[in-house]
Biopython code that builds the backbone (N, CA, C, O; Angstrom):
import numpy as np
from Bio.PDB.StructureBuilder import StructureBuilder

atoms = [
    (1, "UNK", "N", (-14.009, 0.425, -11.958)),
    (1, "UNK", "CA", (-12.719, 0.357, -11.282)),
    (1, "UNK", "C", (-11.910, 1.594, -11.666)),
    (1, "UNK", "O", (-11.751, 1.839, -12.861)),
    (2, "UNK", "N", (-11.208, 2.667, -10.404)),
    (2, "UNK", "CA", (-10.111, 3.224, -11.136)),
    (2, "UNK", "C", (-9.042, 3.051, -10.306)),
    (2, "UNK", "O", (-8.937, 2.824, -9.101)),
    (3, "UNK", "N", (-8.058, 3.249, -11.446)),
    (3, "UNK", "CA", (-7.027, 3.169, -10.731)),
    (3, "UNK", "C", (-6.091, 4.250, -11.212)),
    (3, "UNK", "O", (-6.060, 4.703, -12.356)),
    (4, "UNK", "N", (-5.133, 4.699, -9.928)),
    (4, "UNK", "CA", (-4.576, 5.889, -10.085)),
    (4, "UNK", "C", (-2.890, 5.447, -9.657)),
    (4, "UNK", "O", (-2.566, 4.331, -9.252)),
    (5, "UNK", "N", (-2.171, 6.339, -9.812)),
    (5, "UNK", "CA", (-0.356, 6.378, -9.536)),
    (5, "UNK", "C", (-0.511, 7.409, -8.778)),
    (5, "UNK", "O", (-0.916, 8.534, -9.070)),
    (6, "UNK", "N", (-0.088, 6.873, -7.548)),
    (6, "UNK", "CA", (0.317, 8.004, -6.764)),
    (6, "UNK", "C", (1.516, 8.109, -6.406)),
    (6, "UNK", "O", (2.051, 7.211, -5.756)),
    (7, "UNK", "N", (2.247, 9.370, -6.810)),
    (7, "UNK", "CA", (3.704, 9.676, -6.301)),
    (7, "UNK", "C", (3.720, 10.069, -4.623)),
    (7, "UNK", "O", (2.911, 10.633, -3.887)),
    (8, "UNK", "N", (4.658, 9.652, -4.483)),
    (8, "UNK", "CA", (4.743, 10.015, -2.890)),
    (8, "UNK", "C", (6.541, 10.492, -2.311)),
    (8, "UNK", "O", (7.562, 9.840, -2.531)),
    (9, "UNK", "N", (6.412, 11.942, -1.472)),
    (9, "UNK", "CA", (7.496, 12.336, -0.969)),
    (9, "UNK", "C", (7.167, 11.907, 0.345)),
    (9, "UNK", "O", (6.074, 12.138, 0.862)),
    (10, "UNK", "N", (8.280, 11.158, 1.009)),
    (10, "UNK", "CA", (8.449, 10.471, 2.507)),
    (10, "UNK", "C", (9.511, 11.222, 3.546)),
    (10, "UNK", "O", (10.515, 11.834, 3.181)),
    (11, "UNK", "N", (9.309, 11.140, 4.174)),
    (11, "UNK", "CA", (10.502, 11.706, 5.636)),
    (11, "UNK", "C", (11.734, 10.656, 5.294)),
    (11, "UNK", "O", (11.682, 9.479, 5.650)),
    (12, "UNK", "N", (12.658, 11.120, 4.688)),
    (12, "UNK", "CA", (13.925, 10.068, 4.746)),
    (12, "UNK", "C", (14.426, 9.072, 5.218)),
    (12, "UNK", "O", (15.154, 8.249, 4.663)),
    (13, "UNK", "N", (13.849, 9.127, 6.853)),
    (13, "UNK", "CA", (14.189, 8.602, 7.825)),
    (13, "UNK", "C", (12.786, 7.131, 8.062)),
    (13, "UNK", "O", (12.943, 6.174, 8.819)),
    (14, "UNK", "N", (11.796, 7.323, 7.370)),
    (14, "UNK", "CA", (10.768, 6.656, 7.288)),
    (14, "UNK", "C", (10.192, 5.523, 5.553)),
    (14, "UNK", "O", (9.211, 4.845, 5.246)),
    (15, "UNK", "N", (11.233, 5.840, 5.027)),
    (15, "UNK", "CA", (10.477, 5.393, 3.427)),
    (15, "UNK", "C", (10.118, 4.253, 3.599)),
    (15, "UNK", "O", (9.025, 3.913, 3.147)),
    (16, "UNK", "N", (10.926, 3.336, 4.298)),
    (16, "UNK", "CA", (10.687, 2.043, 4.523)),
    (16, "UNK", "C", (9.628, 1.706, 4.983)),
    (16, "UNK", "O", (8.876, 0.825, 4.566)),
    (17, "UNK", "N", (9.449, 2.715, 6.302)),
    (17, "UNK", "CA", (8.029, 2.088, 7.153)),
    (17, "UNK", "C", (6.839, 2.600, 6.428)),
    (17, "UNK", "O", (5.784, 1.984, 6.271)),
    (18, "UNK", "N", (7.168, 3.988, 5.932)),
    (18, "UNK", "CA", (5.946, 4.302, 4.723)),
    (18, "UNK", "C", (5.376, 3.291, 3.885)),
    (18, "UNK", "O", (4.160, 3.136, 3.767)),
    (19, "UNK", "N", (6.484, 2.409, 3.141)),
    (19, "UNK", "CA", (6.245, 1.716, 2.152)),
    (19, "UNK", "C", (5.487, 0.636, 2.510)),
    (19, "UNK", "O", (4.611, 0.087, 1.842)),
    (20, "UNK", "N", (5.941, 0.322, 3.789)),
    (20, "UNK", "CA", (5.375, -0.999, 4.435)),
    (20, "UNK", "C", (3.716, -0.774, 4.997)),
    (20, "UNK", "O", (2.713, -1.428, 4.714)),
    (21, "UNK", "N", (3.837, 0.104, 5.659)),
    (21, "UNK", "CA", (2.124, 0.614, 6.081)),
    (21, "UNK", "C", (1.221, 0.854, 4.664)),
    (21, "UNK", "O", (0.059, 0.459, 4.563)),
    (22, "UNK", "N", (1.943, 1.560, 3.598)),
    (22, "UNK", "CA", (0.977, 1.314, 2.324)),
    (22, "UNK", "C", (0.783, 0.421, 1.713)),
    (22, "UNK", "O", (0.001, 0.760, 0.825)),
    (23, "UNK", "N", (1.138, -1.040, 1.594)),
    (23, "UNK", "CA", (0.801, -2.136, 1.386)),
    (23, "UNK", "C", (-0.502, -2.311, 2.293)),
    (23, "UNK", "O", (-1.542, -2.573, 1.688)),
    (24, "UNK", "N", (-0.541, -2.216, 3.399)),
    (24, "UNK", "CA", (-1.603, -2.608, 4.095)),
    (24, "UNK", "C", (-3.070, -1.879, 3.729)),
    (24, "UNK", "O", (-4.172, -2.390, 3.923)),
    (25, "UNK", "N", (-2.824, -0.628, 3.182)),
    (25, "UNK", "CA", (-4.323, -0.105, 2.932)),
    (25, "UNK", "C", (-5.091, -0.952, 1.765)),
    (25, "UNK", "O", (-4.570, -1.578, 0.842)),
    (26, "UNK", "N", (-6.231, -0.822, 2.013)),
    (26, "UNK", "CA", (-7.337, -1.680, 0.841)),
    (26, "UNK", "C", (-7.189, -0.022, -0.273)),
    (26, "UNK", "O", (-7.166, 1.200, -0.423)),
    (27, "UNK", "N", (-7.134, -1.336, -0.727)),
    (27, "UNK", "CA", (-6.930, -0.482, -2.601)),
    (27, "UNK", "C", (-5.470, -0.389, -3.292)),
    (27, "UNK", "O", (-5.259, -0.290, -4.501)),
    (28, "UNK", "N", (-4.455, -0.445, -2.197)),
    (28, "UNK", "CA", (-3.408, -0.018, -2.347)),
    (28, "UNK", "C", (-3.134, -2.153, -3.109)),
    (28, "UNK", "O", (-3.559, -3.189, -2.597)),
    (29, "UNK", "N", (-2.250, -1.961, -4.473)),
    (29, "UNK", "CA", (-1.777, -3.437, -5.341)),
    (29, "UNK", "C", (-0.335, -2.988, -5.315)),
    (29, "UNK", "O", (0.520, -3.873, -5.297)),
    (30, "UNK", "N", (0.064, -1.647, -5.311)),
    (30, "UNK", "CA", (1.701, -1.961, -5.372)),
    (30, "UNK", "C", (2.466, -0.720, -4.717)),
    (30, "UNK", "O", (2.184, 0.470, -4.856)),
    (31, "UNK", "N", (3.651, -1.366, -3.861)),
    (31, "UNK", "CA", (4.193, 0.048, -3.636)),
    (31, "UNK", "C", (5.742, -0.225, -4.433)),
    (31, "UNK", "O", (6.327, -1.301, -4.556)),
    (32, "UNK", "N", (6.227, 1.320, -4.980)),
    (32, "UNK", "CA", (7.549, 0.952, -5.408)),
    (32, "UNK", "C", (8.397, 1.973, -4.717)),
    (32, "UNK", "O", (7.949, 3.075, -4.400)),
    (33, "UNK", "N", (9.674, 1.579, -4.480)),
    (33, "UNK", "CA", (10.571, 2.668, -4.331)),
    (33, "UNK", "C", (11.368, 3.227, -5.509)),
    (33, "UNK", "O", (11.895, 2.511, -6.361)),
    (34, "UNK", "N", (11.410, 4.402, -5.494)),
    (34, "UNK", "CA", (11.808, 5.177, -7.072)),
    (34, "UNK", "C", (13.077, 5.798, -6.824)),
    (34, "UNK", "O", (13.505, 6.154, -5.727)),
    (35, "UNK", "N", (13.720, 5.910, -8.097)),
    (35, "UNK", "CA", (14.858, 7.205, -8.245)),
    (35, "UNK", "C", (13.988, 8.787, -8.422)),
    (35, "UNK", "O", (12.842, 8.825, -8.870)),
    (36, "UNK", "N", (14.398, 9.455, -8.191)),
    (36, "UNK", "CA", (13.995, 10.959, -8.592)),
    (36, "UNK", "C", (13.263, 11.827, -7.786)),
    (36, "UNK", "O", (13.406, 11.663, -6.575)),
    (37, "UNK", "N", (12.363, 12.888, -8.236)),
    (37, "UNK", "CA", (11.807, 13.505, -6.911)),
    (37, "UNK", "C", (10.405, 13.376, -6.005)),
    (37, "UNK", "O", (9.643, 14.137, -5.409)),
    (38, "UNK", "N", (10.566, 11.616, -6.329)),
    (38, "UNK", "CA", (9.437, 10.703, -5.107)),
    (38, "UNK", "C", (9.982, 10.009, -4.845)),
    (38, "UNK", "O", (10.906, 9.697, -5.596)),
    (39, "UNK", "N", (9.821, 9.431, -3.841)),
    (39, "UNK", "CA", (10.464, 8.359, -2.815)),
    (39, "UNK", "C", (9.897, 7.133, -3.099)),
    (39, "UNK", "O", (10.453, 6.035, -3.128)),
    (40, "UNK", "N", (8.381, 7.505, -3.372)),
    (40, "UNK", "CA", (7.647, 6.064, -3.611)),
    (40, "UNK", "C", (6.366, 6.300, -4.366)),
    (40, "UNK", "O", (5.608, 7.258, -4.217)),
    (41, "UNK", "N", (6.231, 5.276, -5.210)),
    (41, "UNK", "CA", (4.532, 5.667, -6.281)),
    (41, "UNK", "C", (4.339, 4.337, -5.545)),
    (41, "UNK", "O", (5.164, 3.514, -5.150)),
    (42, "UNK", "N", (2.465, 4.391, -5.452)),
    (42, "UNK", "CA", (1.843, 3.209, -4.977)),
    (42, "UNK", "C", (0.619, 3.524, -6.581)),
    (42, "UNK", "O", (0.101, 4.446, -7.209)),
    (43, "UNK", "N", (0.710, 2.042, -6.557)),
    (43, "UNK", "CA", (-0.450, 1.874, -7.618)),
    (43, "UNK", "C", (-1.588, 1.594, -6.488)),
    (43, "UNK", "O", (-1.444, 1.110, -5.365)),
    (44, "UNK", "N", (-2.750, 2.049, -7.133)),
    (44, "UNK", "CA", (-4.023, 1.996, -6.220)),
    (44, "UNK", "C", (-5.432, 1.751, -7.446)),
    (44, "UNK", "O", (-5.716, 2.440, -8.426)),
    (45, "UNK", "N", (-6.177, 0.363, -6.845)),
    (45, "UNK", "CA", (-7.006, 0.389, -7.710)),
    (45, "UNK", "C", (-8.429, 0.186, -6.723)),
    (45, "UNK", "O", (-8.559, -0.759, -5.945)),
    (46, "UNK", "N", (-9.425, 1.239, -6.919)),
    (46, "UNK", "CA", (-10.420, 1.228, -6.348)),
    (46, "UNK", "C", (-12.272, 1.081, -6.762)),
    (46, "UNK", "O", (-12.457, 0.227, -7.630)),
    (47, "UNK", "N", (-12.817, 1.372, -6.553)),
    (47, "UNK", "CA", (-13.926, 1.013, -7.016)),
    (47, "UNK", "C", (-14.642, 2.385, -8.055)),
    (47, "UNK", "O", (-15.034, 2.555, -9.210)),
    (48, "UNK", "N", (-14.512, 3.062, -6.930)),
    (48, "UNK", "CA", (-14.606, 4.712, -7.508)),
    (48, "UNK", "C", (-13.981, 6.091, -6.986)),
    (48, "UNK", "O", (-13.182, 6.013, -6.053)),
    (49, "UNK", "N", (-14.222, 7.087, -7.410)),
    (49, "UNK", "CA", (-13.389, 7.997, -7.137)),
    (49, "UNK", "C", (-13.827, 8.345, -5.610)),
    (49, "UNK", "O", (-12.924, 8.790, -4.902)),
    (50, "UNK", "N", (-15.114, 8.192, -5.024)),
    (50, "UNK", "CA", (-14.782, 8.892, -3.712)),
    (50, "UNK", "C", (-14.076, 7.592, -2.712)),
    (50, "UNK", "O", (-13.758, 7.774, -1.537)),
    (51, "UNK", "N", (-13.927, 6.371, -3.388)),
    (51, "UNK", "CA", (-13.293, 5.569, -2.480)),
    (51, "UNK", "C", (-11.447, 5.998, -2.430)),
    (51, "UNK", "O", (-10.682, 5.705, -1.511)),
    (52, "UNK", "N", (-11.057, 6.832, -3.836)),
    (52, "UNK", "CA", (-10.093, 6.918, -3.980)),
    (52, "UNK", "C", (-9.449, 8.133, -2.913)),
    (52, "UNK", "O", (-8.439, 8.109, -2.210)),
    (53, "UNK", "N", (-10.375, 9.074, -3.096)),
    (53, "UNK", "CA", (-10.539, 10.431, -2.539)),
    (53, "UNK", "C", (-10.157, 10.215, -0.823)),
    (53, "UNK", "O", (-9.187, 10.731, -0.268)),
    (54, "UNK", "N", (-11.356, 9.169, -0.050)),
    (54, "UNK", "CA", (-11.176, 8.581, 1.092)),
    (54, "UNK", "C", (-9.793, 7.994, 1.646)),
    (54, "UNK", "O", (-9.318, 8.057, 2.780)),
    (55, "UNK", "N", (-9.287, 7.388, 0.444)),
    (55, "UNK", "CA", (-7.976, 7.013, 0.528)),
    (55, "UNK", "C", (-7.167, 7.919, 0.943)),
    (55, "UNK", "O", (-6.759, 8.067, 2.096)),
    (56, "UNK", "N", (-6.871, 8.664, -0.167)),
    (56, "UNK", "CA", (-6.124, 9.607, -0.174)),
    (56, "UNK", "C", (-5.896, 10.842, 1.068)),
    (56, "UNK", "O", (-4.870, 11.106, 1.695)),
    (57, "UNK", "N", (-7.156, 11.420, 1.142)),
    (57, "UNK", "CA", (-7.268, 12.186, 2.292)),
    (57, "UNK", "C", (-7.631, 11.739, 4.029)),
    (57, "UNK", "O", (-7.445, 12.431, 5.030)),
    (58, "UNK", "N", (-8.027, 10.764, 3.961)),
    (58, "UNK", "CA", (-8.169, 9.830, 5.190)),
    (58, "UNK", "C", (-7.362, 8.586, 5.607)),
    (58, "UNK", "O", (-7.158, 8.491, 6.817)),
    (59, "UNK", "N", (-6.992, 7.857, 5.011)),
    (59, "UNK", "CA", (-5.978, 6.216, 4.808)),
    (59, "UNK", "C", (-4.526, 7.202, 5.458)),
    (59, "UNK", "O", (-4.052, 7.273, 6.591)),
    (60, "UNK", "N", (-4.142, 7.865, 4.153)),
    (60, "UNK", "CA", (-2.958, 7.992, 4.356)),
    (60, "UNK", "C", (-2.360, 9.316, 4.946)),
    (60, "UNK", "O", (-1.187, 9.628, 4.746)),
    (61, "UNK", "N", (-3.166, 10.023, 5.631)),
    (61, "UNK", "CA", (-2.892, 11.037, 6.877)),
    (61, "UNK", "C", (-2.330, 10.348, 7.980)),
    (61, "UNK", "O", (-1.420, 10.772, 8.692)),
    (62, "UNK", "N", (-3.108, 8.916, 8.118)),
    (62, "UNK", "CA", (-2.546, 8.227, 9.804)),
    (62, "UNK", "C", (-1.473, 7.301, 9.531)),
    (62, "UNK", "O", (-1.124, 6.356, 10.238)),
    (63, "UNK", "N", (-0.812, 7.815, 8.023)),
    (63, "UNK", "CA", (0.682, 7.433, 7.946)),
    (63, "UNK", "C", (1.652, 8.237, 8.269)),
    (63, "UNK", "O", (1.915, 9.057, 7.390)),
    (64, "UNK", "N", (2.433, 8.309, 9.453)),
    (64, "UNK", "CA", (3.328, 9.340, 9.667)),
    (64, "UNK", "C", (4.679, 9.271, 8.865)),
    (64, "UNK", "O", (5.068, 8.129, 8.623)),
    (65, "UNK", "N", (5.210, 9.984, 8.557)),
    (65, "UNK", "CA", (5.952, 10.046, 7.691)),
    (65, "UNK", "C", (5.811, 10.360, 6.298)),
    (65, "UNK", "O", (6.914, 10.266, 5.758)),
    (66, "UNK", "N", (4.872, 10.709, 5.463)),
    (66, "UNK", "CA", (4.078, 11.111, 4.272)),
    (66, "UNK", "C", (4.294, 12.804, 4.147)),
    (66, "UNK", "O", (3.738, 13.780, 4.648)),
    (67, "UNK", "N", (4.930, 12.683, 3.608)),
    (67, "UNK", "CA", (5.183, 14.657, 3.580)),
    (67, "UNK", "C", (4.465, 15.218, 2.366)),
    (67, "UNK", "O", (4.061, 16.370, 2.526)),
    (68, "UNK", "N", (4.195, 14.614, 1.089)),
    (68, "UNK", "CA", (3.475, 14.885, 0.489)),
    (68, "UNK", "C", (3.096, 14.116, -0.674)),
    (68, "UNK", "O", (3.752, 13.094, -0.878)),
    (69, "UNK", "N", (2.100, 14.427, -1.533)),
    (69, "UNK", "CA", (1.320, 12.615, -2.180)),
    (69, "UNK", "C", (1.221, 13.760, -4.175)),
    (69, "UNK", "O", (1.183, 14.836, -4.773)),
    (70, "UNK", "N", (1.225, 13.460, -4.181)),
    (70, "UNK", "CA", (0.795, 13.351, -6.414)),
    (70, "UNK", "C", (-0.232, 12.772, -6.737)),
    (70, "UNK", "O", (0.151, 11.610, -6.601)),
    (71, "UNK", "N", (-1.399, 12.696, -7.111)),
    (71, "UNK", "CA", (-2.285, 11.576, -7.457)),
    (71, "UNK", "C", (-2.529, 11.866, -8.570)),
    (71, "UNK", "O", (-3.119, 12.943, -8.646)),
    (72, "UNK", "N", (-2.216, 11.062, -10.120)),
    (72, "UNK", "CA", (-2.626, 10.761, -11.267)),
    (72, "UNK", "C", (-3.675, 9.885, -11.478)),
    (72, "UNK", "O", (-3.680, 8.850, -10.810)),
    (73, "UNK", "N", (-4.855, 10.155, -12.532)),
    (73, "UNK", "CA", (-6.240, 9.585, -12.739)),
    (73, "UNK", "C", (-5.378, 8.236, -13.557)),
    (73, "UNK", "O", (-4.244, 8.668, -13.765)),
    (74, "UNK", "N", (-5.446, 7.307, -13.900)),
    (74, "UNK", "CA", (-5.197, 6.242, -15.236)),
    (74, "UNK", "C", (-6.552, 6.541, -16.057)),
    (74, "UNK", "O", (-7.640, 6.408, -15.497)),
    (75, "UNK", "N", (-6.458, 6.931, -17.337)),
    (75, "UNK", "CA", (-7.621, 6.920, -18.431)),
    (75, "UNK", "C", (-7.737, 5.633, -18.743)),
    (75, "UNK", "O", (-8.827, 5.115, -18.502)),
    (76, "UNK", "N", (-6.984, 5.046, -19.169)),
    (76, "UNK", "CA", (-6.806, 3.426, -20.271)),
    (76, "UNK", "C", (-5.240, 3.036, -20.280)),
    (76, "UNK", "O", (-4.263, 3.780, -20.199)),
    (77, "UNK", "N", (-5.316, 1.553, -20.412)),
    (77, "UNK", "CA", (-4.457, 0.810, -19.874)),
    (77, "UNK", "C", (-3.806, 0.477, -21.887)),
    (77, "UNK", "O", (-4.494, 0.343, -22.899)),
    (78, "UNK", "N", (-2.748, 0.459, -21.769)),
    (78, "UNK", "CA", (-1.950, -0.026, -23.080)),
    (78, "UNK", "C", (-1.078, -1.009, -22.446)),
    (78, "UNK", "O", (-0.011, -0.518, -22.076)),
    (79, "UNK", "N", (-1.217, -2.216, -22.221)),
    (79, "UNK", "CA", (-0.221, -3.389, -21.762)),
    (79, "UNK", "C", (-0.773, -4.435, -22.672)),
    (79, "UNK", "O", (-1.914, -4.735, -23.021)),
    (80, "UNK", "N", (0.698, -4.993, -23.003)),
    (80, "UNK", "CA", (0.091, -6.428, -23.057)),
    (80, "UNK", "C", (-0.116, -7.293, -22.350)),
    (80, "UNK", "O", (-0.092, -8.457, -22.748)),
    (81, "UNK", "N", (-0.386, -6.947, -21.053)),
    (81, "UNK", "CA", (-1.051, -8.229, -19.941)),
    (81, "UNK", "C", (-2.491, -7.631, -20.030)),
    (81, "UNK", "O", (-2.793, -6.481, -20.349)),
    (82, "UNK", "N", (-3.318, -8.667, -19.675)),
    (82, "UNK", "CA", (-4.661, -8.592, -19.522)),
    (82, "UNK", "C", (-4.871, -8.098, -17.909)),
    (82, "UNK", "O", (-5.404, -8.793, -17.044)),
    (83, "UNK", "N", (-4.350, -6.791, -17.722)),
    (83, "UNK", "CA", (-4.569, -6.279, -15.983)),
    (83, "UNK", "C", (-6.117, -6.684, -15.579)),
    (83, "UNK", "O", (-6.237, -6.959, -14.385)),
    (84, "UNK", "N", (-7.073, -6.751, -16.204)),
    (84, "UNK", "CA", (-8.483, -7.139, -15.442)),
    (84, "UNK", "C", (-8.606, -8.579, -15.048)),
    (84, "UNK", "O", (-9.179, -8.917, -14.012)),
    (85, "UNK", "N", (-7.926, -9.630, -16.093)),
    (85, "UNK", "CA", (-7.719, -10.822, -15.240)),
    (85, "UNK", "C", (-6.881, -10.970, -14.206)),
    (85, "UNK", "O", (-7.108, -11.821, -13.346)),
    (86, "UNK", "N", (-5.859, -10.204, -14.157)),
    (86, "UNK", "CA", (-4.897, -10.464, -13.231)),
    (86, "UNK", "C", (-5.451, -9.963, -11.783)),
    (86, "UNK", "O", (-5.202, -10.564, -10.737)),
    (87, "UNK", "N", (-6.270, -8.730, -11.871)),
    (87, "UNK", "CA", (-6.525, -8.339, -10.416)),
    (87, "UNK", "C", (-8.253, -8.813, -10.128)),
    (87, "UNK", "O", (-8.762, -8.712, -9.011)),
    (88, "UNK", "N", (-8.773, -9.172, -10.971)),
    (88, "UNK", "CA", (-10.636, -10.154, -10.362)),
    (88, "UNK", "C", (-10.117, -11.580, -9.483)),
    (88, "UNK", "O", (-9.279, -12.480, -9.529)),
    (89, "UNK", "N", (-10.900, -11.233, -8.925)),
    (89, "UNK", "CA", (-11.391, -12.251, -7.866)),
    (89, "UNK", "C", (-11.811, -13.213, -8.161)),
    (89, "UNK", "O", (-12.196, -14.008, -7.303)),
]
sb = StructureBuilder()
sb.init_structure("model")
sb.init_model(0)
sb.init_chain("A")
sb.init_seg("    ")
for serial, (resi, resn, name, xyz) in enumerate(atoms, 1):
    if name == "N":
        sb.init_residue(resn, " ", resi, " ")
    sb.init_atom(name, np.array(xyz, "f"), 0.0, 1.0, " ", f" {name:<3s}", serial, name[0])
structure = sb.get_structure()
């Protein structure tokens, strides 16, 4: 499984509908709206990197409004929730 943070700059006029169409992609577990210079990070957890890659460069092109994306790798998780129970099936 990886999972990555992706920052995201949106068309002003669109964050909302951005936010809403990225819920819908597979892989995509969270979208947030932020203070500062992204509009929105989506957590994304996928199987492997070229599913992530696919995402990234294919998923979210046929989102209009996406002006430009950040993608951070996650190495290892420091929470005290058990994130692997929370997201298995």
């Amino acid at each position: 499984m990886v999972t990555s943070i992706i920052l995201i700059t949106a068309d002003r006029l669109r964050v909302n509908d951005v936010a809403q169409k990225l819920t819908a992609v597979d892989g995509i577990s969270e979208v947030y709206s932020v203070s500062g210079n992204y509009d929105l990070v989506a957590i994304a957890r996928v199987p492997d990197n070229d599913a992530l890659a696919d995402m990234v460069t294919n998923r979210f092109v046929e989102i209009d409004g996406i002006e430009t994306t950040d993608t951070m790798l996650a190495f290892k998780a420091y929470s005290k929730h058990d994130l692997e129970s929370m997201f298995s099936v």
